[in-house]
PyMOL Python script that loads the backbone (N, CA, C, O; Angstrom):
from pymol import cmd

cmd.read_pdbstr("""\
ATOM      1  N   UNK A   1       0.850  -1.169   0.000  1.00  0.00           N
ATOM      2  CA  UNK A   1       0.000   0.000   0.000  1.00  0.00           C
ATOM      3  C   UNK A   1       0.895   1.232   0.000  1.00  0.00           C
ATOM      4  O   UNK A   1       1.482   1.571   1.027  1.00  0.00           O
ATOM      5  N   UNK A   2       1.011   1.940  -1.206  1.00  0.00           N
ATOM      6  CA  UNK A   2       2.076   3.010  -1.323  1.00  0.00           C
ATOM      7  C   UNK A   2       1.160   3.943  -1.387  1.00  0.00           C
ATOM      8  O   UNK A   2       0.275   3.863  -2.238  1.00  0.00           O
ATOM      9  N   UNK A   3       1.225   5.136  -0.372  1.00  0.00           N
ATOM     10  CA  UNK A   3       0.428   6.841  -0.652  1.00  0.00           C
ATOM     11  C   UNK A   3       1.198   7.200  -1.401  1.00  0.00           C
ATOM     12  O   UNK A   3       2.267   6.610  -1.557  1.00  0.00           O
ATOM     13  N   UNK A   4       0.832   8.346  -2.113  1.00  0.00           N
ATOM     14  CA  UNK A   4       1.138   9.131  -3.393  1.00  0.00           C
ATOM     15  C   UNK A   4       1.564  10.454  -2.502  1.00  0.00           C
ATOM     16  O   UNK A   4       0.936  11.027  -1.611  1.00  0.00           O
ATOM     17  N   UNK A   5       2.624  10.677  -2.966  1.00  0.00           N
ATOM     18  CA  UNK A   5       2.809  12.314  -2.778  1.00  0.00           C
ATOM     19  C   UNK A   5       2.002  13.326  -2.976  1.00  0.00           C
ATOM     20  O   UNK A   5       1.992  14.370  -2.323  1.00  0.00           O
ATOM     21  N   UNK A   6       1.386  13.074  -3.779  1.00  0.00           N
ATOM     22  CA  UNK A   6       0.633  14.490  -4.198  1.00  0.00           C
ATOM     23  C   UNK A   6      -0.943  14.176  -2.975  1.00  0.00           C
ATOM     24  O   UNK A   6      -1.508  15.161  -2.499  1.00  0.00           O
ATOM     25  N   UNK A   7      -1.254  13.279  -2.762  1.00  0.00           N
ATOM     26  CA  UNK A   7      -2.281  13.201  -1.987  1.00  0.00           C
ATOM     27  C   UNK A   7      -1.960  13.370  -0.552  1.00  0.00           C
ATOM     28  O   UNK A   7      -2.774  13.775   0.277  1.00  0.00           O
ATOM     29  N   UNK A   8      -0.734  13.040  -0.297  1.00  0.00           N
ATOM     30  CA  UNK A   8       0.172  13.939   1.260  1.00  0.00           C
ATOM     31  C   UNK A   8       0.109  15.119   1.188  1.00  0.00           C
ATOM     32  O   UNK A   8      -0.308  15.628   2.228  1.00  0.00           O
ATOM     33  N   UNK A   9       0.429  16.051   0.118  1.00  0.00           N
ATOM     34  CA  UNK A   9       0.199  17.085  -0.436  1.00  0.00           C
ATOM     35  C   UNK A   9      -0.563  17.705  -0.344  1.00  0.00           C
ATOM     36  O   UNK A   9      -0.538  18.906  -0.078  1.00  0.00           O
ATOM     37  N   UNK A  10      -1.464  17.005  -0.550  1.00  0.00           N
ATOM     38  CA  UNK A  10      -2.939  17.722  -0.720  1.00  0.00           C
ATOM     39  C   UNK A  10      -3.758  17.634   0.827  1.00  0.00           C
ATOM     40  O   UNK A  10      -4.757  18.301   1.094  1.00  0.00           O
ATOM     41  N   UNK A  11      -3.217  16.839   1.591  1.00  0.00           N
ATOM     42  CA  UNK A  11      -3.658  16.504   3.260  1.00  0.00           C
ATOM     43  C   UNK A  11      -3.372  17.231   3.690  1.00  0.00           C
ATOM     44  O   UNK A  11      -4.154  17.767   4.475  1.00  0.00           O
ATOM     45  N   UNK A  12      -1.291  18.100   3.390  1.00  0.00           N
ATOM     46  CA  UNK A  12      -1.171  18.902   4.168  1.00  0.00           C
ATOM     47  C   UNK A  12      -1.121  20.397   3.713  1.00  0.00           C
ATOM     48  O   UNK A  12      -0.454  21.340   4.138  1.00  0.00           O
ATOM     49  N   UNK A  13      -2.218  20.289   2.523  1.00  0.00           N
ATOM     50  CA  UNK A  13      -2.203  22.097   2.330  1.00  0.00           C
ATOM     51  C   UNK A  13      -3.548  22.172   2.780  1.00  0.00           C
ATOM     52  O   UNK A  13      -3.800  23.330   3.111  1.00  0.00           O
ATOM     53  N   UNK A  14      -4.822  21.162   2.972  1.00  0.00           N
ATOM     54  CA  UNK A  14      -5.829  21.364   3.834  1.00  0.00           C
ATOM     55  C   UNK A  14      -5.491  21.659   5.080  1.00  0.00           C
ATOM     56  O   UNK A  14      -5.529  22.886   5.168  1.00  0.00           O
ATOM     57  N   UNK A  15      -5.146  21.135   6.199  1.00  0.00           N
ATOM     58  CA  UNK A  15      -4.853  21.185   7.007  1.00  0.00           C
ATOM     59  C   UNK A  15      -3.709  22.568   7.614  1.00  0.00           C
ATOM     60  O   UNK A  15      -3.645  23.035   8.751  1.00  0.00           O
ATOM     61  N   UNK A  16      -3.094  22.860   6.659  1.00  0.00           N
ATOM     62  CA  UNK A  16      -2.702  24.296   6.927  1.00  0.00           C
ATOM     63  C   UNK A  16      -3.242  25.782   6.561  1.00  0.00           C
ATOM     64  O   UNK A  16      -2.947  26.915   6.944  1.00  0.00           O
ATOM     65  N   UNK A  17      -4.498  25.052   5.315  1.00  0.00           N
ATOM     66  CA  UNK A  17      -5.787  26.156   5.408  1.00  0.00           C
ATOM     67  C   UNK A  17      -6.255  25.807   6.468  1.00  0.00           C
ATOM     68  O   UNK A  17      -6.219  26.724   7.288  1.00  0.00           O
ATOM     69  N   UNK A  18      -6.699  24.863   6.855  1.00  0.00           N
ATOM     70  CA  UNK A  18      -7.543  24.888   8.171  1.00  0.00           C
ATOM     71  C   UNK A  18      -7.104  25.504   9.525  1.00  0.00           C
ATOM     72  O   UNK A  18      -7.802  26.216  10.247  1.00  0.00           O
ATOM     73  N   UNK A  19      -5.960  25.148   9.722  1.00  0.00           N
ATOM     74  CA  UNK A  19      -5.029  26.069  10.707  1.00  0.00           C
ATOM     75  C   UNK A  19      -5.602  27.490  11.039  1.00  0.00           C
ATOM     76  O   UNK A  19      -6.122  28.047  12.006  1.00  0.00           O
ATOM     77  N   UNK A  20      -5.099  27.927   9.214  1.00  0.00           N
ATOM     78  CA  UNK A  20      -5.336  29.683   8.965  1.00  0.00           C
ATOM     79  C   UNK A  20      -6.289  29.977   9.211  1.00  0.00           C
ATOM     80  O   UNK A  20      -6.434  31.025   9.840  1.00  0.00           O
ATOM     81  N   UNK A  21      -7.428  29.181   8.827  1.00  0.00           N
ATOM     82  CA  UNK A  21      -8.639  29.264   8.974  1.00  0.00           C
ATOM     83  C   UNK A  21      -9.552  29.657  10.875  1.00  0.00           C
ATOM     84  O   UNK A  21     -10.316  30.526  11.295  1.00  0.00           O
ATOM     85  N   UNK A  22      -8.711  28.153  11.599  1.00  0.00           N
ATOM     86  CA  UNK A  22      -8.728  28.576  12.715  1.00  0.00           C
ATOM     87  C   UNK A  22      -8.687  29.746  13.391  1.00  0.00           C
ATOM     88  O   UNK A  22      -9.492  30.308  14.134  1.00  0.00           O
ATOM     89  N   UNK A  23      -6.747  30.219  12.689  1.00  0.00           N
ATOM     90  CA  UNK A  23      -6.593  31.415  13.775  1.00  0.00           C
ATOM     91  C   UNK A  23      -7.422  32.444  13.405  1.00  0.00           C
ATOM     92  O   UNK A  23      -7.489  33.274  14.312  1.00  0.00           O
ATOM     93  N   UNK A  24      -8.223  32.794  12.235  1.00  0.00           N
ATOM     94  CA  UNK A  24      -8.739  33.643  11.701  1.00  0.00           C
ATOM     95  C   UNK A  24      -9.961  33.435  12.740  1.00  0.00           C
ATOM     96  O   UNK A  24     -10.440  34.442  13.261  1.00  0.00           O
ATOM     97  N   UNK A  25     -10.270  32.674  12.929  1.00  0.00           N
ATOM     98  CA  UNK A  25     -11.835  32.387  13.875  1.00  0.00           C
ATOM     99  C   UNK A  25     -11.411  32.973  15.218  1.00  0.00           C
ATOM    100  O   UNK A  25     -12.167  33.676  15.889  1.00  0.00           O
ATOM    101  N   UNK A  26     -10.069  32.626  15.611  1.00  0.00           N
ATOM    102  CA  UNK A  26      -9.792  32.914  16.822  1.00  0.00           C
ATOM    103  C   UNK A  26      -9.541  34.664  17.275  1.00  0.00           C
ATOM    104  O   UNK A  26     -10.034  35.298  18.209  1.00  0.00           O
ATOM    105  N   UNK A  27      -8.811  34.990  16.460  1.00  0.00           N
ATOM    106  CA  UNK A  27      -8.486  36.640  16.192  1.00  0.00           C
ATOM    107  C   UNK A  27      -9.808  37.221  16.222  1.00  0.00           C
ATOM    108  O   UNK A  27     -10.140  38.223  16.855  1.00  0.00           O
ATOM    109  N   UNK A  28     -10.566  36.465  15.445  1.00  0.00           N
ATOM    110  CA  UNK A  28     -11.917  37.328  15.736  1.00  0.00           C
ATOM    111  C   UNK A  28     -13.132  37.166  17.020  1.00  0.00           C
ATOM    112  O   UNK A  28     -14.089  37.853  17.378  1.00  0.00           O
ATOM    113  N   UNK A  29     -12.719  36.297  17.327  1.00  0.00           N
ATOM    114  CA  UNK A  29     -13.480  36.180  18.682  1.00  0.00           C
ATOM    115  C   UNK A  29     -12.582  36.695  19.877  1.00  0.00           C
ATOM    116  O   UNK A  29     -13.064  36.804  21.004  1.00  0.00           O
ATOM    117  N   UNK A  30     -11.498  36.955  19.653  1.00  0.00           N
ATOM    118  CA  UNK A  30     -10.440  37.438  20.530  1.00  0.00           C
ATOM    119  C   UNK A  30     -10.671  38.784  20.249  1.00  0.00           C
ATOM    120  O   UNK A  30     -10.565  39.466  21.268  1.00  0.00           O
ATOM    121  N   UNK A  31     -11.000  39.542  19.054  1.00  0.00           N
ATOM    122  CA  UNK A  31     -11.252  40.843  18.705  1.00  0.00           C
ATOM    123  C   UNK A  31     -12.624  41.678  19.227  1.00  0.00           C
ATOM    124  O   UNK A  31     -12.961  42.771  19.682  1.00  0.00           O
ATOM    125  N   UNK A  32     -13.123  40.477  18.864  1.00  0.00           N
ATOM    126  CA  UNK A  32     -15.149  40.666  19.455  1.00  0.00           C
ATOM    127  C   UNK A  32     -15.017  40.758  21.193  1.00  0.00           C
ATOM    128  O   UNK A  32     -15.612  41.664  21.777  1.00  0.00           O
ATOM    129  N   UNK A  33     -14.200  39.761  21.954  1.00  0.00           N
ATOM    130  CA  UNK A  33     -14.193  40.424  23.076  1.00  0.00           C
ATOM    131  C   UNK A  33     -13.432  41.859  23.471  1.00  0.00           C
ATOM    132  O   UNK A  33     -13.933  42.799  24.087  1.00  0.00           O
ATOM    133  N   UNK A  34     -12.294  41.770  23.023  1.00  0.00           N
ATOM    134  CA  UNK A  34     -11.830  43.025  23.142  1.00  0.00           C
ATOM    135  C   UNK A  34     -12.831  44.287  22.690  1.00  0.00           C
ATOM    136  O   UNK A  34     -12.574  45.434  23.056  1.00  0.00           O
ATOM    137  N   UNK A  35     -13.861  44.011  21.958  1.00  0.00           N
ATOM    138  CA  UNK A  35     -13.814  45.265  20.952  1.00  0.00           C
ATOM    139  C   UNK A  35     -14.736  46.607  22.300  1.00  0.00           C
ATOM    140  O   UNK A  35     -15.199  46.514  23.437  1.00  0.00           O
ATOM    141  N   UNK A  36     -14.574  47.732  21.249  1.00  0.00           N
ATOM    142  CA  UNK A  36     -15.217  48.807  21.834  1.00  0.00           C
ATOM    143  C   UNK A  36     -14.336  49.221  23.385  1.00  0.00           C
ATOM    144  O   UNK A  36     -14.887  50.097  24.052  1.00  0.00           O
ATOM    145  N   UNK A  37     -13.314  48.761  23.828  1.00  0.00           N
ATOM    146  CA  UNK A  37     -12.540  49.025  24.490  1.00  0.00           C
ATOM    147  C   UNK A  37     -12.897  48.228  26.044  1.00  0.00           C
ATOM    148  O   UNK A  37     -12.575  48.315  27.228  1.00  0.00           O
ATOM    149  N   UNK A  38     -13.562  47.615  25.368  1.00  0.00           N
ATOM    150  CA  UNK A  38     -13.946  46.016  26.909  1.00  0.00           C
ATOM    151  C   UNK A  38     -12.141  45.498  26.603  1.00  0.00           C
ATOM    152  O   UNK A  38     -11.307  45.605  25.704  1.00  0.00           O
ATOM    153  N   UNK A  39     -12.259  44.839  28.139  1.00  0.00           N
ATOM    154  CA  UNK A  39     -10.951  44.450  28.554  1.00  0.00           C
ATOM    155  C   UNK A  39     -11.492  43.293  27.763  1.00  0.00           C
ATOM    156  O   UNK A  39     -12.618  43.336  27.269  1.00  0.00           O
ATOM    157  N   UNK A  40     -10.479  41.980  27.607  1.00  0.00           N
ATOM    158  CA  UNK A  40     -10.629  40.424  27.211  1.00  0.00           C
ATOM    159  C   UNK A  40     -11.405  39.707  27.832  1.00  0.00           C
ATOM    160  O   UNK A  40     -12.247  40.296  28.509  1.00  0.00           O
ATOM    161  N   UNK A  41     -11.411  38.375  27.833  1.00  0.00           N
ATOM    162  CA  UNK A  41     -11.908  37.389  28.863  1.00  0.00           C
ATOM    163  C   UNK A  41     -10.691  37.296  29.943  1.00  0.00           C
ATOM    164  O   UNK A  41     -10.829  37.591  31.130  1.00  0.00           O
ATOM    165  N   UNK A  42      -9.811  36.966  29.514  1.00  0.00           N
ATOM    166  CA  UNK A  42      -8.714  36.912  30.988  1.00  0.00           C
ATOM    167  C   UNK A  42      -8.714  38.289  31.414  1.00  0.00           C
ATOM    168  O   UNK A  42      -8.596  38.247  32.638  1.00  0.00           O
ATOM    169  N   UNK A  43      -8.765  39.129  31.147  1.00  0.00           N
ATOM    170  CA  UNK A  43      -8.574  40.539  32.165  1.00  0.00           C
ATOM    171  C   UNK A  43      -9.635  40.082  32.718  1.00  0.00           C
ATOM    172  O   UNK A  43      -9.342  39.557  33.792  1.00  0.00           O
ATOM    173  N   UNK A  44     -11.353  40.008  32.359  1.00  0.00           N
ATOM    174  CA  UNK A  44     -12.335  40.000  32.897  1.00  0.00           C
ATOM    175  C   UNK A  44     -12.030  39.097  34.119  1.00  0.00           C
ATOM    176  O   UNK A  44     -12.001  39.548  35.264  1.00  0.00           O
ATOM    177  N   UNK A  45     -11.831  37.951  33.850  1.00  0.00           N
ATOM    178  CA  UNK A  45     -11.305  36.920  35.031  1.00  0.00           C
ATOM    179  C   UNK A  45     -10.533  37.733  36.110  1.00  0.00           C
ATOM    180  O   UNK A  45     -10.824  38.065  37.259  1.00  0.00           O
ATOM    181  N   UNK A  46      -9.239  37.969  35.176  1.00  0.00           N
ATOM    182  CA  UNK A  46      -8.750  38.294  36.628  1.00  0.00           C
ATOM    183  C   UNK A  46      -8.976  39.340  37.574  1.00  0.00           C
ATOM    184  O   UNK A  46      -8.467  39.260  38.692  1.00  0.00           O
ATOM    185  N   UNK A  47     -10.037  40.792  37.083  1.00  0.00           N
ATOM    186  CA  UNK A  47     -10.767  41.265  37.837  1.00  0.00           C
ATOM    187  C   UNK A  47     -11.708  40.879  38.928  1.00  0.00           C
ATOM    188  O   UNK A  47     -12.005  41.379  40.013  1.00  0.00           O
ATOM    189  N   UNK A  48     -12.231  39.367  37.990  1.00  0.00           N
ATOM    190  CA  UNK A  48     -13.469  39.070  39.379  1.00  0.00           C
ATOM    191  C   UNK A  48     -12.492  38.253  39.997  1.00  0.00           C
ATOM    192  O   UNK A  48     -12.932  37.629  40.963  1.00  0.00           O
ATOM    193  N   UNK A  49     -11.744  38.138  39.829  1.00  0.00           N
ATOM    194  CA  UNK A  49     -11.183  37.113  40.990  1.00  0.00           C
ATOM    195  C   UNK A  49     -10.467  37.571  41.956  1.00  0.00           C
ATOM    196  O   UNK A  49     -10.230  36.943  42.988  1.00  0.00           O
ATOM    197  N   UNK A  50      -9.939  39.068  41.612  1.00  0.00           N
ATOM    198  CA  UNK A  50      -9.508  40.456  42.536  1.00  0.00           C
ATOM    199  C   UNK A  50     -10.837  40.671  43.239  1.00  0.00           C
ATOM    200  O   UNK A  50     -10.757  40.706  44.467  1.00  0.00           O
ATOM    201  N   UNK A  51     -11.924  40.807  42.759  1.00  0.00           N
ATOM    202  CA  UNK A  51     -12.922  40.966  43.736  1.00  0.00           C
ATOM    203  C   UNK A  51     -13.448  40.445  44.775  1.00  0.00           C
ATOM    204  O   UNK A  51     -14.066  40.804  45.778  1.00  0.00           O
ATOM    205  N   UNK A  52     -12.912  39.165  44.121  1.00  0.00           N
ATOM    206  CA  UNK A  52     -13.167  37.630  45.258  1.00  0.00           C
ATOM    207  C   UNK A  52     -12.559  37.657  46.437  1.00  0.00           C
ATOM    208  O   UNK A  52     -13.085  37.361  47.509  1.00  0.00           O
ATOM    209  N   UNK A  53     -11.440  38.010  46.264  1.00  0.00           N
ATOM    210  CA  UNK A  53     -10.369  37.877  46.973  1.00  0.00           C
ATOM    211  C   UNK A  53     -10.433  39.091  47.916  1.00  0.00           C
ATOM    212  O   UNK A  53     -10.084  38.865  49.075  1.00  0.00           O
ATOM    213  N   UNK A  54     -10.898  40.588  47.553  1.00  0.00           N
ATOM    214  CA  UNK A  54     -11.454  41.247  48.433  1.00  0.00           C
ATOM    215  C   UNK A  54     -12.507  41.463  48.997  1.00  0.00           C
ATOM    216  O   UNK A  54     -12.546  42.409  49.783  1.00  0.00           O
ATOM    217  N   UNK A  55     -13.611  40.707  48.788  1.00  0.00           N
ATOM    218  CA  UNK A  55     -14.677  40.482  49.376  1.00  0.00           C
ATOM    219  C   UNK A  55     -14.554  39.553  50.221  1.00  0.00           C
ATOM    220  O   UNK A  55     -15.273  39.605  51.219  1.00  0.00           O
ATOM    221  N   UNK A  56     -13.400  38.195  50.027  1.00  0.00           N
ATOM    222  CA  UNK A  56     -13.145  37.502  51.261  1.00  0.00           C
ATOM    223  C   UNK A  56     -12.460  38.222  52.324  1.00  0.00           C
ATOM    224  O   UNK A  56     -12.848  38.086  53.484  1.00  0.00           O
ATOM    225  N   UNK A  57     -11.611  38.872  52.074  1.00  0.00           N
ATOM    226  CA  UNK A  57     -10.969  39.915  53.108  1.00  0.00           C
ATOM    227  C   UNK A  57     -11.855  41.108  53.660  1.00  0.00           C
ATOM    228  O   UNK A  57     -11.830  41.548  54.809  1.00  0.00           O
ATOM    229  N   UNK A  58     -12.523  41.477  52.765  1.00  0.00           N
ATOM    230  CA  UNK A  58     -14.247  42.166  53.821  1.00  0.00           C
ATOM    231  C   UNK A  58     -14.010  41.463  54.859  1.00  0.00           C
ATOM    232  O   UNK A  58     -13.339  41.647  55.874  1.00  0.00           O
ATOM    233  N   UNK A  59     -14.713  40.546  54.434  1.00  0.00           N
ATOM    234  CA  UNK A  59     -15.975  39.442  55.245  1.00  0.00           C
ATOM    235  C   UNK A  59     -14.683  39.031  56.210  1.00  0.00           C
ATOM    236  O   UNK A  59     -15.018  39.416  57.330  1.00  0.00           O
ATOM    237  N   UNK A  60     -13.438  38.462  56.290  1.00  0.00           N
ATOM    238  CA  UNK A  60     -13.100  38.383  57.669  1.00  0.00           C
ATOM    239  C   UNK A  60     -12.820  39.436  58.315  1.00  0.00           C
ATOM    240  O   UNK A  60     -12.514  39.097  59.459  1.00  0.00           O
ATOM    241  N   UNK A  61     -12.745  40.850  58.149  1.00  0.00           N
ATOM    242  CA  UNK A  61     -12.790  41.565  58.654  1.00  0.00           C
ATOM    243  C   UNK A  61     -13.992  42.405  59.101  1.00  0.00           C
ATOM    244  O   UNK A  61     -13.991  43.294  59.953  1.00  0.00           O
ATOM    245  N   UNK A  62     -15.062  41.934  58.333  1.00  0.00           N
ATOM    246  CA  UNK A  62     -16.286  42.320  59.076  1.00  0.00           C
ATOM    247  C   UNK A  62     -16.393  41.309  60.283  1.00  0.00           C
ATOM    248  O   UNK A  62     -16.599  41.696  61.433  1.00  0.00           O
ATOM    249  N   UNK A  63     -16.232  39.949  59.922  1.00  0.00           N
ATOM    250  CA  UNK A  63     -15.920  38.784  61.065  1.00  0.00           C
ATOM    251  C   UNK A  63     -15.259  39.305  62.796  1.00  0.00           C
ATOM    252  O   UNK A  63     -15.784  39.398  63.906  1.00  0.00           O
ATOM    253  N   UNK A  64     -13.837  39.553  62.239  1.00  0.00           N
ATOM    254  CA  UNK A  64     -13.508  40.034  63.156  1.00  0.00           C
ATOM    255  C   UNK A  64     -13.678  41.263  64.160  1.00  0.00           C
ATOM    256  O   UNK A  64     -13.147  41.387  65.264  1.00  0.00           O
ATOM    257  N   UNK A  65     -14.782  42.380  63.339  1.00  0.00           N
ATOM    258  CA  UNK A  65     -15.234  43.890  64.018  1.00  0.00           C
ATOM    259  C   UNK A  65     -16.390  42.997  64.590  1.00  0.00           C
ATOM    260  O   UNK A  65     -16.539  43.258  65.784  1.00  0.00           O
ATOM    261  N   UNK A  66     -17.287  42.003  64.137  1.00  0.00           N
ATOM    262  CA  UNK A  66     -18.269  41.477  65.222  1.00  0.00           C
ATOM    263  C   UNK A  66     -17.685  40.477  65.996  1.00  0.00           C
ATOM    264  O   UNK A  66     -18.480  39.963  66.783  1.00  0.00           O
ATOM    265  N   UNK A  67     -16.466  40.004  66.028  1.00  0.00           N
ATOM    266  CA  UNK A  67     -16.250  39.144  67.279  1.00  0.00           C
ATOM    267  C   UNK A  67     -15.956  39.923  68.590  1.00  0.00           C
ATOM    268  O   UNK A  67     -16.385  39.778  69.735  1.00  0.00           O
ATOM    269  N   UNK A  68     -14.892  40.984  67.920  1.00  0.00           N
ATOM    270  CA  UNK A  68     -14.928  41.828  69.045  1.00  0.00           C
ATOM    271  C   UNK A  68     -16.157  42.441  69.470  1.00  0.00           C
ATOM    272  O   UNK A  68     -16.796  41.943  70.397  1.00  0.00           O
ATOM    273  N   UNK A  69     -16.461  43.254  69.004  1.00  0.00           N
ATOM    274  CA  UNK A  69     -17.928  43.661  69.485  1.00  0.00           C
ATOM    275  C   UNK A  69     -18.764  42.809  70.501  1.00  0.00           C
ATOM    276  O   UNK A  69     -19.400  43.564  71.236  1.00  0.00           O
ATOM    277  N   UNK A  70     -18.937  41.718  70.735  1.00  0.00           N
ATOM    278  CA  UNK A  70     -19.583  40.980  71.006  1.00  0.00           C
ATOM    279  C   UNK A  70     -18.537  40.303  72.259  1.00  0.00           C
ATOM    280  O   UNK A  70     -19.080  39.736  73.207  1.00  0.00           O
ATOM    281  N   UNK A  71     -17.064  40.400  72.198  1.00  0.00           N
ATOM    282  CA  UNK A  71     -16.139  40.405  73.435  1.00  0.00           C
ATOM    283  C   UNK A  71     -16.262  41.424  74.118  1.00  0.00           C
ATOM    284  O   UNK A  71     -16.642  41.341  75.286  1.00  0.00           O
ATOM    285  N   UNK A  72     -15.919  42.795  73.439  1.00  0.00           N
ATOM    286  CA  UNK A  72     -16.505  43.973  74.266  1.00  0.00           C
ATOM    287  C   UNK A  72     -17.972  43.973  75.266  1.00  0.00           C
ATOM    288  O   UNK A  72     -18.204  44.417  76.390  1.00  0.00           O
ATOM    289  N   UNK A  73     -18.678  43.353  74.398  1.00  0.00           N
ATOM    290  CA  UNK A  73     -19.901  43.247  75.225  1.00  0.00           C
ATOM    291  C   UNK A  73     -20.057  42.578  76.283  1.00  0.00           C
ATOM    292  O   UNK A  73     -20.667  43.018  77.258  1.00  0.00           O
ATOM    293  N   UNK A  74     -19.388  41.134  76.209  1.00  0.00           N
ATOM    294  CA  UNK A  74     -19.207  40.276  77.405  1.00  0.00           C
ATOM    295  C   UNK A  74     -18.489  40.767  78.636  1.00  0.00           C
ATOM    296  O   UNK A  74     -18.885  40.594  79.788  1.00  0.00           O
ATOM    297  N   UNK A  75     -17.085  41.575  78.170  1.00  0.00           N
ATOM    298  CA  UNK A  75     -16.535  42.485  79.093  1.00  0.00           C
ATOM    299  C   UNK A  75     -17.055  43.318  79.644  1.00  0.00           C
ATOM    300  O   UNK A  75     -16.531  43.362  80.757  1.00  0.00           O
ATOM    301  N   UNK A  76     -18.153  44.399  79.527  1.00  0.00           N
ATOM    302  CA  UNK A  76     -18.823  45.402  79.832  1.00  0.00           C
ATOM    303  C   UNK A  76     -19.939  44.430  80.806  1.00  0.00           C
ATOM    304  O   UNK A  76     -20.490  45.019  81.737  1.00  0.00           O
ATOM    305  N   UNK A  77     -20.203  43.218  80.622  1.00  0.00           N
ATOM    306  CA  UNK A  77     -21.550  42.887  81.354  1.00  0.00           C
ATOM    307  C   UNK A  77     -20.711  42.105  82.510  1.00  0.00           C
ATOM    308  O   UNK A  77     -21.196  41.982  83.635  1.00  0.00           O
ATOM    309  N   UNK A  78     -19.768  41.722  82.268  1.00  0.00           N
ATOM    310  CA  UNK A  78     -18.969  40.656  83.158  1.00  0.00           C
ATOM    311  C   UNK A  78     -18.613  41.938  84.379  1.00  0.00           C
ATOM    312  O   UNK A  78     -18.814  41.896  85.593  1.00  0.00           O
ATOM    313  N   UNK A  79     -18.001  43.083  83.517  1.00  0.00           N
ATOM    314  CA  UNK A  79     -17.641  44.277  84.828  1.00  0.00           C
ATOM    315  C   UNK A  79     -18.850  44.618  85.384  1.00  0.00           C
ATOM    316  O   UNK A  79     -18.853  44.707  86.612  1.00  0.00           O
ATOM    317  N   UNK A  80     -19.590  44.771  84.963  1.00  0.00           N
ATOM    318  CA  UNK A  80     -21.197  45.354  85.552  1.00  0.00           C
ATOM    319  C   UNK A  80     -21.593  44.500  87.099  1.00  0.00           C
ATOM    320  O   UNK A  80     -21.796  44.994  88.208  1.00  0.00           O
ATOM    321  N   UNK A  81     -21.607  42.761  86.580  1.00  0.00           N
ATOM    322  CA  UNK A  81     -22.016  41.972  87.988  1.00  0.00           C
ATOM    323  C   UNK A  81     -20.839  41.586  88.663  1.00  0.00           C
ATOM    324  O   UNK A  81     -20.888  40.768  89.582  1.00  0.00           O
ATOM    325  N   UNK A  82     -19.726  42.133  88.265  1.00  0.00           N
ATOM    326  CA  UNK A  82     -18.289  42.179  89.249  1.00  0.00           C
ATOM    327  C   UNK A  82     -18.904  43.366  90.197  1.00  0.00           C
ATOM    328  O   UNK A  82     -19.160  43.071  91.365  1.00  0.00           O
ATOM    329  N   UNK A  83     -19.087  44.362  89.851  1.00  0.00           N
ATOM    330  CA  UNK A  83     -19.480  46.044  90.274  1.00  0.00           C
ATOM    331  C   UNK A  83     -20.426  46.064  91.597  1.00  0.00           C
ATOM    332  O   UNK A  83     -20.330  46.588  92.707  1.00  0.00           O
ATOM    333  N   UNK A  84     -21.397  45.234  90.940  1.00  0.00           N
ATOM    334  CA  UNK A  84     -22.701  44.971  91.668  1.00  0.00           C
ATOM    335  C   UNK A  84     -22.408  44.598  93.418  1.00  0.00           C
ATOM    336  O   UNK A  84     -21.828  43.567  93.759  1.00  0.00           O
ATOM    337  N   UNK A  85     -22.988  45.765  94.529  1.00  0.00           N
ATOM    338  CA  UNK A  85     -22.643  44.681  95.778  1.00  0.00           C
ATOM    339  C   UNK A  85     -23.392  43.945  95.621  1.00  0.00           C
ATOM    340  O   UNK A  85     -24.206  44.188  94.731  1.00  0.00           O
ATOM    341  N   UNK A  86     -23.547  42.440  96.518  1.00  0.00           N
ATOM    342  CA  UNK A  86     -23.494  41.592  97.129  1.00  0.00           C
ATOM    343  C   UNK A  86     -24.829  41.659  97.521  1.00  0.00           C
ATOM    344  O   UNK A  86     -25.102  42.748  98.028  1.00  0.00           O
ATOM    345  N   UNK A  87     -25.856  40.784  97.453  1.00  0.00           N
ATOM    346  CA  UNK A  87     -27.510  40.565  97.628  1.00  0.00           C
ATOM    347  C   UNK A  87     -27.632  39.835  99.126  1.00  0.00           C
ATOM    348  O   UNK A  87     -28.736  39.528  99.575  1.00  0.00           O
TER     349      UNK A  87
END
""", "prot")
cmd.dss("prot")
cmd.show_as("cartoon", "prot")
cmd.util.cbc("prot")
cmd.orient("prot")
């Protein structure tokens, strides 16, 4: 079973239109996100994931302004029936 050159040939000039073809699909969907001055898909990503990351750092720090709060409070009631004389 001998292939023919010219039909290798012909496999690999499809296949390197198809390539071109590809990146041409790709450039343009890479263009379509960019366009009108929108960031990409990876900028987009890595914005929300900057957001993520500071909204988790909120939230333990809102965490931590109500733990204290709520130590403060125990302290203030704990001094109160320390304070208190004796029944």
């Amino acid at each position: 079973m001998s292939v023919s050159l010219e039909l290798v040939e012909q496999k690999l000039d499809h296949l390197a239109a198809s390539r071109e073809e590809d990146a041409k699909v790709i450039k343009r969907i890479d263009y379509t996100l960019r366009g009108n001055g929108t960031p990409g898909l990876n900028q987009r990503v890595a914005v929300l994931e900057m957001w993520h990351k500071d909204a988790r750092r909120l939230g333990w720090i809102v965490l931590a302004g109500v733990a204290g709060l709520i130590l403060n409070l125990a302290w203030e009631v704990f001094q109160w029936f320390a304070q208190r004389p004796p029944s």
